[in-house]
C-alpha positions as CSV (number, residue, x, y, z in Angstrom):
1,X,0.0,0.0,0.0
2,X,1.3,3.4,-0.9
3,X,2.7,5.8,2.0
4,X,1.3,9.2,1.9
5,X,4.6,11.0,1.0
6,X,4.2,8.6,-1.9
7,X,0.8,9.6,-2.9
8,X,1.8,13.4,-2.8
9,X,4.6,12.9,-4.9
10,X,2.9,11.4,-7.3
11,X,0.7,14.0,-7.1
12,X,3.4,16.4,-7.6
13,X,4.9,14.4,-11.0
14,X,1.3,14.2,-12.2
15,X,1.4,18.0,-11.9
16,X,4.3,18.4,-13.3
17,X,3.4,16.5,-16.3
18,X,0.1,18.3,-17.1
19,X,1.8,22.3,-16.5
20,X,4.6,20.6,-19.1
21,X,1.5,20.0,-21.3
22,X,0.5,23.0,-21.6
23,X,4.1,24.6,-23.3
24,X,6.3,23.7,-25.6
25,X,9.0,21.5,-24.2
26,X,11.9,20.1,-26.8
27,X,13.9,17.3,-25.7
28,X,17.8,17.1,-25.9
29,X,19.1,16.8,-29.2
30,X,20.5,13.7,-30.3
31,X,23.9,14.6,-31.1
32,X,24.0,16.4,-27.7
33,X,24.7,19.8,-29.8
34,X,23.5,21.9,-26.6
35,X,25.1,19.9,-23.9
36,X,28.3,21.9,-23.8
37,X,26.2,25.4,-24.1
38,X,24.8,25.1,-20.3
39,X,28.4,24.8,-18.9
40,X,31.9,26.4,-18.4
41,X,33.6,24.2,-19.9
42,X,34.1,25.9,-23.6
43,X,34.8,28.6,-21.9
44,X,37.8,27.4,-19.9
45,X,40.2,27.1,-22.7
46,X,38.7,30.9,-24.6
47,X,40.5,34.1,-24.7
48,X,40.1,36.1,-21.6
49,X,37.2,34.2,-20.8
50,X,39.2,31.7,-19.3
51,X,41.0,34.3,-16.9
52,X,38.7,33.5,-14.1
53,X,37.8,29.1,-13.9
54,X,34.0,30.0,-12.8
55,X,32.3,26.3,-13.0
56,X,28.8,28.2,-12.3
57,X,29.1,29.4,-15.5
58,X,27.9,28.7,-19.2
59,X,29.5,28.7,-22.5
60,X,30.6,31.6,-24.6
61,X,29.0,29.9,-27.6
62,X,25.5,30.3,-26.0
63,X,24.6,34.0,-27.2
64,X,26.2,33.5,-30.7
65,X,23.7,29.6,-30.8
66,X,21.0,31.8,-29.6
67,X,21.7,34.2,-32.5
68,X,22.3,31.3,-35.1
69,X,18.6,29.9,-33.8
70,X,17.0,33.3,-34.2
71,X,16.1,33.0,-30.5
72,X,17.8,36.3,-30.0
73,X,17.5,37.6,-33.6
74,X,20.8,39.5,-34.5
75,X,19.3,42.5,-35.9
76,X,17.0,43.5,-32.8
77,X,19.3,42.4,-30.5
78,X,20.9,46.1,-29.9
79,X,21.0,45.8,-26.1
80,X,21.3,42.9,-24.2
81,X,20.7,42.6,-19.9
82,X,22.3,40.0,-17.9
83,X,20.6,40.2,-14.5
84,X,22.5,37.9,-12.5
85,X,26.0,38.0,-14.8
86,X,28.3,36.1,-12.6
87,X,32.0,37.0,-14.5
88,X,30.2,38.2,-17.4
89,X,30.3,35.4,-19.9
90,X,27.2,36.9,-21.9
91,X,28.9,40.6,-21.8
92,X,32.3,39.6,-22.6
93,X,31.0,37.6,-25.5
94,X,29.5,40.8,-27.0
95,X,33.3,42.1,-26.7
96,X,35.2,39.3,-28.1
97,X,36.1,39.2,-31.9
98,X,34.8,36.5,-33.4
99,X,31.9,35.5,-30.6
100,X,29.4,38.1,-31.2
101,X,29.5,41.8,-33.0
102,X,25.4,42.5,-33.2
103,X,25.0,43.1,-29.5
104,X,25.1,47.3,-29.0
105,X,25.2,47.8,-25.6
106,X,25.5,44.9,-23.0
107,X,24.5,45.2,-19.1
108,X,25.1,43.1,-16.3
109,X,24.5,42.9,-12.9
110,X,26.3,41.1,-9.9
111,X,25.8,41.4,-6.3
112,X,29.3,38.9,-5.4
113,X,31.6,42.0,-5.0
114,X,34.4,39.6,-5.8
115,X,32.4,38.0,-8.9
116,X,31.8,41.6,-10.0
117,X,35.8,42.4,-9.5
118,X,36.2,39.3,-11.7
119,X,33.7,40.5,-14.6
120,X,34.7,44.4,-14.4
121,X,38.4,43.5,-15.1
122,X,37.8,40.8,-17.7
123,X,35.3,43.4,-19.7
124,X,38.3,46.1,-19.6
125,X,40.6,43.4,-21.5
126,X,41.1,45.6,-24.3
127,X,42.2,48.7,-22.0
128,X,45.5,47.3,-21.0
129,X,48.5,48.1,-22.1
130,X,50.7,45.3,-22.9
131,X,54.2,47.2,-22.5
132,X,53.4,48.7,-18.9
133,X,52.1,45.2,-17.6
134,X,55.3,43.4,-19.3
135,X,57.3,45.6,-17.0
136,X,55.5,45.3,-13.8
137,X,56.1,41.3,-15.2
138,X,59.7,41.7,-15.0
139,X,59.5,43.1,-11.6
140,X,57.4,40.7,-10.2
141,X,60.2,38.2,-11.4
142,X,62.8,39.9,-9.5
143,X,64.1,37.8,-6.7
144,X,62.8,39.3,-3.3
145,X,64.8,41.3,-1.4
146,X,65.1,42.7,2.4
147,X,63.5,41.3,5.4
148,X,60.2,38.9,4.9
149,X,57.2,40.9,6.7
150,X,54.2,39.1,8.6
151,X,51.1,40.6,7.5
152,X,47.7,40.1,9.3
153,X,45.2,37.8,8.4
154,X,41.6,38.1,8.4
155,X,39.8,37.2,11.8
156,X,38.0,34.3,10.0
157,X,38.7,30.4,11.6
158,X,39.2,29.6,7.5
159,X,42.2,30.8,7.4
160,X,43.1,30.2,11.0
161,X,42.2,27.2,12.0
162,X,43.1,23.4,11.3
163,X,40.7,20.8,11.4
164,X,40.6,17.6,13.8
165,X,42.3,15.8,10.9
166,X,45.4,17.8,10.7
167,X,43.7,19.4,7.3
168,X,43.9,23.4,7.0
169,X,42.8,25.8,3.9
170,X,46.3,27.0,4.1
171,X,49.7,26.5,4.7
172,X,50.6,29.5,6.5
173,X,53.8,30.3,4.2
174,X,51.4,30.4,1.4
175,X,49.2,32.7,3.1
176,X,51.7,35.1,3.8
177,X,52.9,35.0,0.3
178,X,49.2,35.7,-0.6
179,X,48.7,38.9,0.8
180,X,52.5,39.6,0.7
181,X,51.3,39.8,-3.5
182,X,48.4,41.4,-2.9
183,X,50.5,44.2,-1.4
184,X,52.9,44.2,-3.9
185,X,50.5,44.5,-6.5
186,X,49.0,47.5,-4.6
187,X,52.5,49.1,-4.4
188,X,53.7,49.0,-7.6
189,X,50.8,49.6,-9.9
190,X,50.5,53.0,-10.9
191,X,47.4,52.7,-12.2
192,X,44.4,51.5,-12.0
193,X,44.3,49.4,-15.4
194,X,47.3,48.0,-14.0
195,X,46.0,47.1,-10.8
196,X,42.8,45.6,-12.0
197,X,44.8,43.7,-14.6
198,X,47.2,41.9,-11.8
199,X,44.6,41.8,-8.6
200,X,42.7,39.5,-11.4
201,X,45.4,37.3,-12.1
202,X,45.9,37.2,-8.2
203,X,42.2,36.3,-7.1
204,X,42.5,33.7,-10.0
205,X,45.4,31.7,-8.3
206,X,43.6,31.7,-4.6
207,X,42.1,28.5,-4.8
208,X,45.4,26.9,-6.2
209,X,47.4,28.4,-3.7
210,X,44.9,26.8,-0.9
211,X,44.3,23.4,0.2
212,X,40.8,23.6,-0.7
213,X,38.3,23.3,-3.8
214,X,35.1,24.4,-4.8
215,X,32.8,21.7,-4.6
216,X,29.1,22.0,-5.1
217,X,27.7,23.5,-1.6
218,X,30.8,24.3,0.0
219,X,34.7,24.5,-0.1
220,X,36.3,20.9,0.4
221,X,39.5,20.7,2.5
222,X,42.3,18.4,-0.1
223,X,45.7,16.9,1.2
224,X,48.3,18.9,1.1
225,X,51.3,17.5,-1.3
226,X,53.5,20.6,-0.9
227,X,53.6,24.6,-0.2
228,X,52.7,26.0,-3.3
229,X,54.9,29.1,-5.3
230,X,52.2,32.0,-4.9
231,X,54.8,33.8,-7.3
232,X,55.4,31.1,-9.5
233,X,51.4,30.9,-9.8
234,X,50.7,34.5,-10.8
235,X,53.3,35.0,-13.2
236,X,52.2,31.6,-15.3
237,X,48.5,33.9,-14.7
238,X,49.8,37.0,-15.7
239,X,51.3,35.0,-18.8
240,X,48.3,33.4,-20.1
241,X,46.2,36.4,-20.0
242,X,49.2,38.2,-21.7
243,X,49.5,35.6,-24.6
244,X,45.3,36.0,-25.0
245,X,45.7,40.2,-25.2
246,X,48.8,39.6,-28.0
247,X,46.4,36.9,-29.6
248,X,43.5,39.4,-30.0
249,X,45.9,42.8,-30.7
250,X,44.9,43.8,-33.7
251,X,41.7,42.0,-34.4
252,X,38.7,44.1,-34.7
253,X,37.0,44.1,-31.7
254,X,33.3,44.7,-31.5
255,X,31.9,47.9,-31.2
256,X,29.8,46.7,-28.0
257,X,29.6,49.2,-24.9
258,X,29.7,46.6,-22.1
259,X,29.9,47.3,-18.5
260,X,28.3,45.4,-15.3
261,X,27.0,47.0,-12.5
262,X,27.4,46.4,-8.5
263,X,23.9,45.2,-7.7
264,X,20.8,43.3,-6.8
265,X,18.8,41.3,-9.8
266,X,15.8,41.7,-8.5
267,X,16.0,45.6,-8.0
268,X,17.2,46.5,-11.5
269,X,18.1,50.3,-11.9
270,X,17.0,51.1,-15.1
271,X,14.2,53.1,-16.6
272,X,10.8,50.5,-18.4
273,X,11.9,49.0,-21.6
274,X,15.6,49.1,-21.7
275,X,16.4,46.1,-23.3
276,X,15.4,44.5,-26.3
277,X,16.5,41.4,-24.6
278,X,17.9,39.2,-22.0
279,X,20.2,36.2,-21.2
280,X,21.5,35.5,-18.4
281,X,21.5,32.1,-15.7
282,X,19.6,33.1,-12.2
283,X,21.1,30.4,-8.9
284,X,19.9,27.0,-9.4
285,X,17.9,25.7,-6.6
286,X,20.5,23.6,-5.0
287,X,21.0,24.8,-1.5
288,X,24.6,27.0,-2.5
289,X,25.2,30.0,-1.0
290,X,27.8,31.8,-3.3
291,X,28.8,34.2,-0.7
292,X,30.1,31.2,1.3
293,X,31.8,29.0,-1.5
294,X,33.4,32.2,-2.6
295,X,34.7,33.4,0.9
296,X,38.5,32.9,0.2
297,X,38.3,35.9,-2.6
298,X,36.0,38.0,-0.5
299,X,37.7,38.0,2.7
300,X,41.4,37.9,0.8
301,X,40.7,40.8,-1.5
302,X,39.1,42.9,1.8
303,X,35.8,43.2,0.0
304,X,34.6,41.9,3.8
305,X,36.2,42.9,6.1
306,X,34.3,41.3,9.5
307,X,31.7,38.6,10.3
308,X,28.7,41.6,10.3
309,X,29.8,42.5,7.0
310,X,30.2,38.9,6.0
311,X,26.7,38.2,7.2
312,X,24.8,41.5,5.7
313,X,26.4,40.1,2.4
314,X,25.2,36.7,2.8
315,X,21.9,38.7,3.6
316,X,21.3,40.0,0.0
317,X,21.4,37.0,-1.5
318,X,18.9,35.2,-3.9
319,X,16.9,32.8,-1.5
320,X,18.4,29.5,-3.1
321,X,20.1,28.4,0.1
322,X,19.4,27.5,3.4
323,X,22.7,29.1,5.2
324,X,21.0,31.8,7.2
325,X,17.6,32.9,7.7
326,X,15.8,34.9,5.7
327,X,13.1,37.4,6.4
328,X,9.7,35.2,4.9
329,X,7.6,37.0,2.2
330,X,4.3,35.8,0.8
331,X,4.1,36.8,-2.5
332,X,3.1,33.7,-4.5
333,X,0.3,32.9,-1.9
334,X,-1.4,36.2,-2.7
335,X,-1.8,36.0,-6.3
336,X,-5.2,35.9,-7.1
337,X,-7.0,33.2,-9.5
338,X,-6.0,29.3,-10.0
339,X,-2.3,29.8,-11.1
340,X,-0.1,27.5,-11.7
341,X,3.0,28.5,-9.5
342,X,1.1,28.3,-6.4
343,X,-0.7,25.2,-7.3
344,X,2.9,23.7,-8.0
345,X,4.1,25.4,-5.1
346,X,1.9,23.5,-2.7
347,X,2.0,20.0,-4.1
348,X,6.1,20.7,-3.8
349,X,5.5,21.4,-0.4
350,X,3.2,19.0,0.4
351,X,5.6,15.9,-1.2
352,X,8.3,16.8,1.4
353,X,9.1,14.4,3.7
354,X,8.2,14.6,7.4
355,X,11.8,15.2,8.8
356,X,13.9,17.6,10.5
357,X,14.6,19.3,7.5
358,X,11.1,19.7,6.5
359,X,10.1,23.6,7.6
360,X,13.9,24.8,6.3
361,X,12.6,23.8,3.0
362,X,9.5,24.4,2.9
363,X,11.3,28.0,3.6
364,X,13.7,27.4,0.9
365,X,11.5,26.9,-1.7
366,X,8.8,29.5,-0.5
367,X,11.8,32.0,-0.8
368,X,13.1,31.0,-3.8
369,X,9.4,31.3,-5.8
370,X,8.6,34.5,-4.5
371,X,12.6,36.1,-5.6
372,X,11.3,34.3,-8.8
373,X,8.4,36.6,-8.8
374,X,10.3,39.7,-8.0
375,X,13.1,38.8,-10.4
376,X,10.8,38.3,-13.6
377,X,8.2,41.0,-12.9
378,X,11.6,43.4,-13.1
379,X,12.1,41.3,-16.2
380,X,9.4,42.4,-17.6
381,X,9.5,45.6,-16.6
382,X,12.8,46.4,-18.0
383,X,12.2,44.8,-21.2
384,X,10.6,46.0,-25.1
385,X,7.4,44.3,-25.3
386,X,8.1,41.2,-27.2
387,X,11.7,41.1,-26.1
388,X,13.3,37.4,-25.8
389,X,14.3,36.5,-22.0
390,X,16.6,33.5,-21.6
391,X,17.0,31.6,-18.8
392,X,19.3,28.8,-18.2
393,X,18.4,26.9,-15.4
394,X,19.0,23.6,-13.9
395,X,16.6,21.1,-12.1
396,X,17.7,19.2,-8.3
397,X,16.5,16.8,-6.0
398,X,16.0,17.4,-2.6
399,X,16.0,14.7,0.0
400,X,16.4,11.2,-0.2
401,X,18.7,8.5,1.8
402,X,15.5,7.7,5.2
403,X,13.2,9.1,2.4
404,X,11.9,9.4,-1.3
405,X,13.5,12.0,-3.4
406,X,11.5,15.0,-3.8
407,X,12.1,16.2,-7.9
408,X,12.6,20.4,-7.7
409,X,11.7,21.4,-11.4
410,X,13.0,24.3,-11.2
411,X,13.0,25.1,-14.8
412,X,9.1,24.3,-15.1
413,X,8.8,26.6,-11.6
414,X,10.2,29.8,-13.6
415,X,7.7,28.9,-16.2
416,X,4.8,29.2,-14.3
417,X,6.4,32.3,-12.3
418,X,7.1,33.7,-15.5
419,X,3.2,33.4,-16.6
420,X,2.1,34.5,-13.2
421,X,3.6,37.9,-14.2
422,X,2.4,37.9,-17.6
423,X,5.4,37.1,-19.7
424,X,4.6,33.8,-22.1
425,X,6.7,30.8,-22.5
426,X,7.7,30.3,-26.1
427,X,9.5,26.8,-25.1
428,X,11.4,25.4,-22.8
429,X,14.2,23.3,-24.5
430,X,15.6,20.7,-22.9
431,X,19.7,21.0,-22.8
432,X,20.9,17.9,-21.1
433,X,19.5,15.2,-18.5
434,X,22.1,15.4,-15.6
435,X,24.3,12.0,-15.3
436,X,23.0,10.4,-12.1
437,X,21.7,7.2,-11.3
438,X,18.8,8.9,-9.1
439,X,17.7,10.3,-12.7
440,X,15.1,7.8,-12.9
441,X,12.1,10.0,-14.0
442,X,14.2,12.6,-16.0
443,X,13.4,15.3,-14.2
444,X,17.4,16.0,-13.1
445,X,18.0,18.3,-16.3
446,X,19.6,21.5,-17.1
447,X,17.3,23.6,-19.7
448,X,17.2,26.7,-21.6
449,X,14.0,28.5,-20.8
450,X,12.4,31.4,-24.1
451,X,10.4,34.1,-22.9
452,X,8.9,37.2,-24.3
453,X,7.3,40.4,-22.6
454,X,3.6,40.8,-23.7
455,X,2.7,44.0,-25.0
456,X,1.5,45.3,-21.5
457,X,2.9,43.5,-18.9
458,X,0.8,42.8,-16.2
459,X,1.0,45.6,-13.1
């Protein structure tokens, strides 16, 4: 006899499967043509864009597929928002020769001070001056001289503290040789190009220089093999991102204003109807808290500077984690009329199982729907009527081991979200089903989500 966690998540697929229904959903191609579009990897070996390994990423061939498809169509296309821009893959492949010349002006906004350090300084790529930098290069190469200082290090246990195991995020030479850099760097620059062009080659080498790695929710403490050459690591930086500026010197770059601003996506700062569209890849539903797995390069660089401003940071994010409480809103439970996000809402809710972890998401997913809300109702706002809005997105699972896995569509979530604030779904195709063996039902998929803004968006 079925359980009643059972039942409701049956009800839950079966609502899934009639809102799917009523849209156009494309499966993954066959050749797996789109697989490599939803993720960093194309990116990691393309100029400039690989300055900065961001595996939350996509590809820099998405916007130029999107234009090949007509999905953005080239000649409308004449400015482009990314809301939640990350290190400004869209924007910088407005920039790049060869990616994408149609885009006229290109927007983005990123609330990661760190992240928005990264983009700034990768869309300036074509700013810096090749001699200057070659010389601070030779400096930097210089043998150090005088007496080795001790510089302080941020009041955060991560970089003070060793685990139970004998495992720390640092050896503490390599710390000190981190910020001795950072110093360096702010010492010897004379300018600001300069600076930005070498504090990015430095935040790029953190992780390598640490005992840790970015994985999924958190950052996982490795074995140390040996104390790493900070110096040795920035200059191979510096080189690669010099060897991409002479690869691109005298290629004609695209006549694309781009430029990302400090900010919050779901409070965008620009006047109704902007944008003639948008691209961009909001944070999945997956329980990561970006401030957190990113803390290294925020607390390193100074962009925090204590566990208040740490927190207020971690504050402002997009409700896709459970890492600190939130303030609750209501928003989806007061729309008015039959719509779909609630009704999905509630049977989401109602599938989880009885546990512990039960009411912190049932807040998670409460919070995420209703930034949803806010984010595409700004969305809409900000955007020509008719304009395309696309959304990479991928689905998760939430639960499981004592009890049945609960399928988070996420991607079918924004559709009905994006309806509830009048914006209609022109399909929803299907990228890539995610390699796991829970996978059962195919719901565990990444997917590229078409909108368009009505004539009148709704109030």
């Amino acid at each position: 006899m079925a359980s009643q966690t059972d039942c409701e998540l049956n009800d839950l697929t079966s609502l899934y499967h009639a809102f799917e229904s009523k849209m156009s959903v494309i499966p993954p191609p066959q050749d797996a043509s789109l697989k490599n579009l939803v993720t960093f990897d194309s990116s990691k070996s393309a100029p400039i864009h690989r300055w900065y390994p961001f595996k939350e990423g996509y590809s820099n061939k998405l916007l130029s597929t999107l234009e090949a498809r007509e999905i953005i169509p080239a000649k409308s296309a004449r400015s482009l928002l990314d809301p939640f821009c990350g290190v400004a893959t869209t924007l910088l492949s407005c920039q790049v020769p060869g990616e994408n010349g149609n885009v006229q002006r290109a927007v983005g906004v990123e609330w990661n001070p760190a992240i928005h350090f990264v983009a700034k300084s990768k869309l300036n790529w074509y700013r810096y001056e090749e001699g200057a930098i070659k010389r601070l290069l030779e400096r930097l190469s210089l043998p150090r001289r005088g007496r080795r200082r001790t510089f302080p290090i941020p009041a955060l246990s991560t970089f003070n503290a060793a685990h139970k195991n004998g495992k720390r995020a640092f050896e503490p030479g390599a710390l000190q040789d981190l910020v001795f850099y950072r110093e360096w760097i702010r010492e010897n620059c004379e300018s600001q190009l300069e600076s930005d062009f070498f504090m990015l080659a430095w935040t790029s080498v953190i992780e390598q220089a640490s005992n840790t790695r970015k994985d999924g929710r958190a950052l996982r403490l490795i074995e140390a093999s040996r104390t790493p050459s900070v110096k040795q690591l920035l200059i191979e930086r510096c080189e690669l991102m010099l060897e991409d500026l002479s690869l691109l010197r005298g290629k004609q770059r695209s006549e694309s204003t781009a430029e990302v601003l400090l900010g919050d996506g779901r409070c965008l700062p620009f006047k109704d109807g902007s944008f003639t569209a948008l691209c961009y890849s909001p944070p999945y539903l997956n329980n990561i808290d970006y401030s957190e797995v990113y803390k290294l390069e925020l607390w390193l660089r100074g962009d925090v500077t204590n566990n208040q401003q740490f927190h207020s940071l971690r504050g402002g994010t997009f409700r896709s984690h459970p890492s600190i409480k939130f303030r609750p809103t209501s928003i989806c439970d007061q729309l008015r009329g039959p719509v779909w996000i609630r009704r999905l809402k509630d049977a989401l809710i109602a599938a989880l199982p009885t546990d512990k972890y039960r009411r912190m998401r049932q807040a998670l997913f409460s919070g995420y729907i209703d930034d949803m809300l806010i984010a595409l109702k700004e969305q809409a706002r900000v955007s020509v009527p008719g304009a395309p809005i696309v959304c990479v997105v991928g689905n998760s699972l939430h639960g499981g081991k004592d009890n049945p896995s609960v399928p988070v569509c996420t991607d079918l979530l924004i559709c009905a979200a994006a309806r509830a604030v009048g914006l209609t779904i022109d399909h929803l195709q299907i990228a890539r089903q995610l390699p796991r063996r829970d996978n059962r039902n195919g719901w565990l998929r990444e997917s590229i989500i078409v909108m368009r803004t009505r004539a009148k968006p709704m109030p």
